[in-house]
Every structure is written in C-alpha cells, then in structure tokens.
C-alpha positions in Angstrom: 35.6 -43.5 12.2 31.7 -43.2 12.5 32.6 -39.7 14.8 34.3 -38.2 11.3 31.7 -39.3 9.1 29.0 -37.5 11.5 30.8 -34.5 11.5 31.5 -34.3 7.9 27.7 -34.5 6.9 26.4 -32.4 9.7 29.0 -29.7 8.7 28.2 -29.8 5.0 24.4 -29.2 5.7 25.3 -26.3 7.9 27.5 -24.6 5.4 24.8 -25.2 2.9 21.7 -24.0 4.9 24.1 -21.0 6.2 24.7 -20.3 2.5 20.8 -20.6 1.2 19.8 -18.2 4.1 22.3 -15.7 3.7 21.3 -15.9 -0.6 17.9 -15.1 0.5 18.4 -12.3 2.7 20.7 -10.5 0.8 18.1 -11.1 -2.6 15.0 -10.2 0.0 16.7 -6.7 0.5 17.9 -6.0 -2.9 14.3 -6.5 -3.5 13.7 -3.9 -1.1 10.8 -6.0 1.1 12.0 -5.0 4.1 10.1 -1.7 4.0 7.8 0.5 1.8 9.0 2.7 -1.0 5.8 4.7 -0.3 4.2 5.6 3.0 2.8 9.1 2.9 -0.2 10.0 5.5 -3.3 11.7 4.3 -5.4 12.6 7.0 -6.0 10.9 10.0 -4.9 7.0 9.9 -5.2 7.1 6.2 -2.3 6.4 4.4 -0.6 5.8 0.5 1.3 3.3 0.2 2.9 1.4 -2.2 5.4 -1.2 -1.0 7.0 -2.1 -4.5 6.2 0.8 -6.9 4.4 3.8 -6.8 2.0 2.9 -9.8 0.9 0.1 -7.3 -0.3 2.4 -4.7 -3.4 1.9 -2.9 -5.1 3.6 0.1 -4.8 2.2 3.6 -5.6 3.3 7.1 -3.3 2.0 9.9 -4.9 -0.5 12.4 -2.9 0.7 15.9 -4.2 -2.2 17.5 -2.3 -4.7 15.1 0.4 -2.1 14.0 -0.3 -2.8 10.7 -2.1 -0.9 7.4 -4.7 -2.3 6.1 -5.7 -1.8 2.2 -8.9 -0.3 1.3 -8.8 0.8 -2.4 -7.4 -1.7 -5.2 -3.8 -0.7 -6.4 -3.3 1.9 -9.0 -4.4 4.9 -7.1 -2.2 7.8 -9.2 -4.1 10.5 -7.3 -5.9 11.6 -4.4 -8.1 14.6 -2.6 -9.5 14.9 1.1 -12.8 16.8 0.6 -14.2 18.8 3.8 -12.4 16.2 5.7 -15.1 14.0 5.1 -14.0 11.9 2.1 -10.7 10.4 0.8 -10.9 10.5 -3.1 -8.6 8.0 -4.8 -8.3 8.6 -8.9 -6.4 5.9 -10.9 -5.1 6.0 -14.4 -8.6 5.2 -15.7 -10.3 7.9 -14.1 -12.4 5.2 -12.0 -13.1 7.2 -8.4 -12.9 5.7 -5.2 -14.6 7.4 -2.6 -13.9 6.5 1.4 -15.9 8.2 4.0 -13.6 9.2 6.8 -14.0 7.0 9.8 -15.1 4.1 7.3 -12.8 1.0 5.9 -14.6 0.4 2.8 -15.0 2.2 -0.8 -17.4 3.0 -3.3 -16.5 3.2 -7.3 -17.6 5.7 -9.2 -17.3 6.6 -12.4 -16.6 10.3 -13.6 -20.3 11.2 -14.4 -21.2 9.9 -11.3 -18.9 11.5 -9.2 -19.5 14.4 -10.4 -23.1 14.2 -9.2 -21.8 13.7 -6.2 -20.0 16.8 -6.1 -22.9 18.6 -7.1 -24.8 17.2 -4.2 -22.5 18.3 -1.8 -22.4 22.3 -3.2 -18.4 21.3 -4.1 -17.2 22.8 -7.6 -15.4 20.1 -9.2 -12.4 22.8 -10.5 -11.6 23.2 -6.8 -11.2 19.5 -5.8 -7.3 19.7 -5.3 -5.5 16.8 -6.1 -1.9 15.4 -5.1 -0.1 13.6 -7.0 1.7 10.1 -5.7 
C-alpha cells in the first residue's frame, strides 16, 4: 500500500516539473532568447547587436577568450561610421555620439558640436562621414 502511494506522488511531481520545463522552453524560444536578431560585424571584433530589437542595439567587440560580446555603447545606437579605421562612431536617435577608438573597450559621448570639432581636428569633412544604417 505505502509502494502505491510513493509512486503516485513521485509520478505527479514528475509530470508536473516535465510540464513547467517544457512551458518554459517553448515560451523562451517564442521569445526568441536563444540567439540574437542582430549580429552584424563592423570592423575587426566590433560588432552590432541587438538581441531583442534593433532599436536596442548597442556596440560590442567579441572577447575570443570567453566566446562572448561584450557591450561598450548604451543601447539605442540607430547608426554607425568606421572613420580611417581608427574610430567606431555610434549615433542614436538623439544625435548623442559615441566615439570608440579601435583597439579600445570604452567610449566617449559627444555631443554634435563637439564632435564636429573633432572632425575638424582630424582634417575629416563631416559630409563624407558615411553612415549605415542598423
């Protein structure tokens, strides 16, 4: 008798747990967090991505040693430029800039006056900053 009762209560919690963990996969991947909906290289180990939506899109650079990205600008980046190869430019809706120096993992904000003095300092014409769109 105590043999049935054992069984009956260890096989309910197995269905049950069975059932919660197959509920939360199959929601996890609807979800799509299983992989990034945005993962598009820029130069070197830098990458955009964006693992929900594009709008939250930052810039990364991929650490080979962890197999991992790791992000460098805050999300929102709509736009970005590689200039001489020796800046990433990340542009948001705001027009706030965020320059990375290649071979660097951190950013500086600038704002549009400032950046373009920074431009000017570096002889580049601000009409022929190319920019892609994410």
């Amino acid at each position: 008798m105590n043999i049935k009762i054992i069984n009956k209560i260890y096989f309910s919690n197995f269905k049950r747990t069975l059932m919660f963990s197959l509920i939360i996969i199959l929601v996890s991947s609807c979800l799509g967090n299983f992989n990034h909906n945005t993962n598009e290289k820029i130069i070197d180990d830098y990458y955009i991505i964006a693992t929900d939506i594009k709008s939250q899109a930052n810039i990364s650079i991929y650490k080979k040693k962890y197999e991992s990205y790791i992000g460098i600008t805050p999300e929102g980046i709509t736009e970005y430029s590689v200039i001489n190869k020796e800046f990433i430019i990340g542009k948001n809706k705001t027009n706030n800039y965020f320059i990375i120096k290649i071979g660097e993992e951190t950013y500086e904000k600038f704002n549009s006056a400032k950046f373009e003095k920074l431009l000017l300092s570096k002889n580049i014409n601000i009409e022929k900053v190319k920019w892609e769109k994410i």
